[in-house]
C-alpha positions as CSV (number, residue, x, y, z in Angstrom):
1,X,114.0,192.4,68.1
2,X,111.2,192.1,66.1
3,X,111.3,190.4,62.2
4,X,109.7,192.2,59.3
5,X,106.5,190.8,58.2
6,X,106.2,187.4,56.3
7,X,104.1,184.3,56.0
8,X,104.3,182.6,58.9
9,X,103.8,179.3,57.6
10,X,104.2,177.8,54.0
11,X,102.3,177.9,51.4
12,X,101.2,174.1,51.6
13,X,99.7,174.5,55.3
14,X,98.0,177.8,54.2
15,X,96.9,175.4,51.3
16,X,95.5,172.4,53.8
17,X,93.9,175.2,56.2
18,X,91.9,176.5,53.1
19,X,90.5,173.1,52.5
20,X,89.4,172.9,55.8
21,X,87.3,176.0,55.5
22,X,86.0,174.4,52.1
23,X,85.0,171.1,54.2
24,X,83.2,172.8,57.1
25,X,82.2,176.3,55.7
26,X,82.3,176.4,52.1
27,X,83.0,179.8,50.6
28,X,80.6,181.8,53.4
29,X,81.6,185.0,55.1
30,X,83.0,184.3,58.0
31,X,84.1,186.0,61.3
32,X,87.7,185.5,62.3
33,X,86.5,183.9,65.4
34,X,84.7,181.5,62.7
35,X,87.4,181.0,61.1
36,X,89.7,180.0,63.5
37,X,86.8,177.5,64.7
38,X,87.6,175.7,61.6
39,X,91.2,175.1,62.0
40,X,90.6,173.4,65.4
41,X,91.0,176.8,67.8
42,X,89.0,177.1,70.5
43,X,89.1,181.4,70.2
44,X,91.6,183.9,68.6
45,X,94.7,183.1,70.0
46,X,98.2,184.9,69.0
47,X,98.7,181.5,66.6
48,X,95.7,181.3,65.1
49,X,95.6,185.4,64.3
50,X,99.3,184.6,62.7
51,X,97.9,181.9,60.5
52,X,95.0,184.4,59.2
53,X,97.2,186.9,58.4
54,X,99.4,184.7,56.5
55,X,96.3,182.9,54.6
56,X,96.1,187.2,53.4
57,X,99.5,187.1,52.7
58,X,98.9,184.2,50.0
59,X,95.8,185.9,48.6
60,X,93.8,182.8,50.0
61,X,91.6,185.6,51.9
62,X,89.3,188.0,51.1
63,X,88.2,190.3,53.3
64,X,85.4,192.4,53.2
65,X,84.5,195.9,54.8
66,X,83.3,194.2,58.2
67,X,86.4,192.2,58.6
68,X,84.9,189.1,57.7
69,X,86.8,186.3,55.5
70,X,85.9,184.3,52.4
71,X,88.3,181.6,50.2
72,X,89.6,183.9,47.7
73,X,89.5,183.0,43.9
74,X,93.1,182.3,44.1
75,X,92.5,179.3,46.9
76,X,89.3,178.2,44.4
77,X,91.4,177.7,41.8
78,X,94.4,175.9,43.9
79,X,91.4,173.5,45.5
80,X,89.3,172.9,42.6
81,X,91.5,172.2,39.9
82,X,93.3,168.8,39.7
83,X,96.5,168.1,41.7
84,X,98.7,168.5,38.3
85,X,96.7,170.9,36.0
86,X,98.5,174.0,34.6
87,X,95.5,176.5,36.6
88,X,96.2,174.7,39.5
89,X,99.7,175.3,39.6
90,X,99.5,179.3,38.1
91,X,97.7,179.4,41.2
92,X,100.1,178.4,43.0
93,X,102.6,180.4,41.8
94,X,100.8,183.8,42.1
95,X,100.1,182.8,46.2
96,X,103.6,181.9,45.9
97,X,104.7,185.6,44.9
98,X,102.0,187.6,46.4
99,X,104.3,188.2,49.5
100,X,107.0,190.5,48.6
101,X,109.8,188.8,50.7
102,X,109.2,185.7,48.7
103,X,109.1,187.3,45.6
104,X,112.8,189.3,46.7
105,X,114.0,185.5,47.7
106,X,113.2,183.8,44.8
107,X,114.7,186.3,42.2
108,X,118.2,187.2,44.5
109,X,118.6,183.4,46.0
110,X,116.3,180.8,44.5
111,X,118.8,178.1,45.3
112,X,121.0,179.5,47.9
113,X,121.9,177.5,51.4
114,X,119.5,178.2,54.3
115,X,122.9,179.6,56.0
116,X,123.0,182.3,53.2
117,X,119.3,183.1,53.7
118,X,119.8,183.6,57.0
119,X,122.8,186.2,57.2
120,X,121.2,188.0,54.5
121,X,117.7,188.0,56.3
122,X,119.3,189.4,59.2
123,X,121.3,191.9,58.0
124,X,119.9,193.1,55.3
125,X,116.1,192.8,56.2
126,X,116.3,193.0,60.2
127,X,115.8,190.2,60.8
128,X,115.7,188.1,64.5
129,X,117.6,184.7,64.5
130,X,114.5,182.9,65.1
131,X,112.2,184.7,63.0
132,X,115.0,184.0,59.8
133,X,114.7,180.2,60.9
134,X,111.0,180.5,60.7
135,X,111.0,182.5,57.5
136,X,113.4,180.1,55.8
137,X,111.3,177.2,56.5
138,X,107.5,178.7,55.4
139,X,110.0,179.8,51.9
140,X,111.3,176.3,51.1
141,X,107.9,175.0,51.8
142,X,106.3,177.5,49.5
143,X,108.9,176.4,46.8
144,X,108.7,173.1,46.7
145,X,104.4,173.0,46.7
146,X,104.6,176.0,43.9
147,X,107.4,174.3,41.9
148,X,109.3,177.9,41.6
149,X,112.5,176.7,41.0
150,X,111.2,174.3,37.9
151,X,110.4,177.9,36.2
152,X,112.5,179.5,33.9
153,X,115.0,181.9,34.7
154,X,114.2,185.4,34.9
155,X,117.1,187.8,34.3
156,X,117.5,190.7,36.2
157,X,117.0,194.1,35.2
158,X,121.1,194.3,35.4
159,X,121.3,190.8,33.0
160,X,118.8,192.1,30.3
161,X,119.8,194.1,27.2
162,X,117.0,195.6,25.6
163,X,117.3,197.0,22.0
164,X,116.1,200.1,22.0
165,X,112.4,200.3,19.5
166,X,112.7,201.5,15.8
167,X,112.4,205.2,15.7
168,X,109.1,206.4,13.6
169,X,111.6,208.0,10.9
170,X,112.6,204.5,9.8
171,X,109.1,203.6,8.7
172,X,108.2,200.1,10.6
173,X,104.5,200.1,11.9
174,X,103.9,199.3,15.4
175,X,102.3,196.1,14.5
176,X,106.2,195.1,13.8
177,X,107.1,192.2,16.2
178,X,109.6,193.8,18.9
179,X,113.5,193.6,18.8
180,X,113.9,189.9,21.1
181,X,116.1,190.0,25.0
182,X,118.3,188.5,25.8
183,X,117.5,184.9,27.0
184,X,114.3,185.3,25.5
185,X,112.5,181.9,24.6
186,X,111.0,181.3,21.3
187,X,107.1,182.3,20.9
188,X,104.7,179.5,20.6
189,X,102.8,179.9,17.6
190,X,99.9,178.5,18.9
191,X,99.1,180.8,21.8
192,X,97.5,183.7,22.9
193,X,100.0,186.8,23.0
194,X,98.8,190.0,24.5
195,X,101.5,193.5,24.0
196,X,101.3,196.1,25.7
197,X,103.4,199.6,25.1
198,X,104.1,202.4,27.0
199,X,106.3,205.6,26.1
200,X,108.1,206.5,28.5
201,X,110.3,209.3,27.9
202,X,112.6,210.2,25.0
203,X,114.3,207.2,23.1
204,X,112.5,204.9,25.5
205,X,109.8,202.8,25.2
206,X,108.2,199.8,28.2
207,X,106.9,196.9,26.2
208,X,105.5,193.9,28.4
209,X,104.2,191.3,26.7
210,X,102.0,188.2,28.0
211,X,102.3,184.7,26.5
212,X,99.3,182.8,27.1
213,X,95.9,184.1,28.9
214,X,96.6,186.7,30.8
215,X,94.5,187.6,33.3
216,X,94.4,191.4,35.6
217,X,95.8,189.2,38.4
218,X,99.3,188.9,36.6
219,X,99.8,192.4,36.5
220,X,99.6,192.4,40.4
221,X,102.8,189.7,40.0
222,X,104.5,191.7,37.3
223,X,104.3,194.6,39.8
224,X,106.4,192.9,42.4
225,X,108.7,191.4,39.5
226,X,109.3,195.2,38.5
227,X,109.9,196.2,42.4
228,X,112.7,193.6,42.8
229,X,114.1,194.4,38.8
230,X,114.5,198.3,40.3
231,X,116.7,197.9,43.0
232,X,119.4,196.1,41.0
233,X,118.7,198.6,38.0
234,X,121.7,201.3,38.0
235,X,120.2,205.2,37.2
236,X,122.8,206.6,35.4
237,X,121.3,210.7,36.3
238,X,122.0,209.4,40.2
239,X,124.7,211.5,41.8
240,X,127.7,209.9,42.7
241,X,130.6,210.3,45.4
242,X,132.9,211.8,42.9
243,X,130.3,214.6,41.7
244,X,129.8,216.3,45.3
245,X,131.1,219.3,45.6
246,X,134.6,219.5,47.6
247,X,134.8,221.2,50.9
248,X,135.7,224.5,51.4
């Protein structure tokens, strides 16, 4: 039985093996078989092609159109900045999210027992036994370096109650600050906010809107937000059980 895809180790060794292609390589294109060279591997062996993948996973990686590898922006900013800075830890926190698993984990079970992990691993992702244990362990890892259970709470799609916007007919312009969430914090006053509106459909309008600096890399982390938010969002035009038609 074979697990699904996922890190294979946490996000502080995939931290510590970046460094050690800063202290021997810099940021250079590099060959796989370079790579690997770096960590202390004497050739590509099923390990050290594990650990590459995962440094990809993270976003640690680039990788170019001849398949060699170069530190990412992402593991710039995570080595460069100092140990407690606010761009260090943003950093962080997108590698953190950048695998889809992590990003499921941390939004259904952020503090949930590694025994709960584990069942729902297996039986609800396909988990093996041993590739659960594994996955468990590079997630707890990943949360403690990123700090992702000192965020705030994010409500699900299912805990959110959005007003719905003014209708044009009532006169407000769209400059008018939006109707607030639930759970919503207070704006800072001080900080940059970028809004962003989309209609889309009838009565419904998407707002997202970005407290601080955004940059086009937090749209790739709102994306996977969005993907979890969908599968606990009810669609109300679904068919149901009772509205099949009975049988002849």
């Amino acid at each position: 039985m074979r697990s699904p895809n996922y890190p294979a180790v946490g996000l502080s060794e995939a931290v510590s093996m970046a460094q050690s292609i800063w202290n021997r390589e810099k940021r250079s294109n590099l060959s796989p078989e370079s790579v690997v060279q770096a960590w202390g591997y004497s050739g590509m062996s099923g390990v050290a092609r594990t650990k590459i993948a995962a440094m990809k996973k993270y976003g640690l990686f680039d990788e170019d159109n001849e398949g060699d590898l170069r530190l990412s922006d992402r593991a710039m900013n995570i080595l460069h900045n100092p140990l407690e800075s606010p761009e260090r830890l943003a950093s962080l926190r997108e590698a953190a999210f950048a695998p889809e698993l992590f990003t499921d984990l941390q939004q259904t079970y952020p503090h949930a027992s590694d025994e709960t992990l584990k069942s729902y691993l297996i039986t609800k992702k396909g988990f093996s036994d041993t590739g659960a244990g594994s996955c468990i362990g590079a997630f707890r890892d990943t949360q403690e370096i990123a700090k992702l259970n000192d965020m705030e709470p994010t409500p699900t799609a299912s805990q959110s109650a959005f007003k719905p916007p003014p209708s044009p007919a009532s006169g407000p312009s769209h400059n008018q600050q939006p109707q607030s969430t639930v759970n919503a914090p207070p704006l800072p006053q001080a900080e940059t906010i970028t809004t962003l509106r989309w209609p889309l459909a009838k009565g419904v309008v998407a707002e997202v809107r970005f407290i601080g600096p955004a940059k086009p890399s937090h749209l790739d982390l709102l994306k996977r937000y969005l993907d979890v938010a969908k599968d606990s969002m009810i669609d109300p035009d679904a068919p149901t059980e009772d509205s099949s038609e009975p049988p002849q």
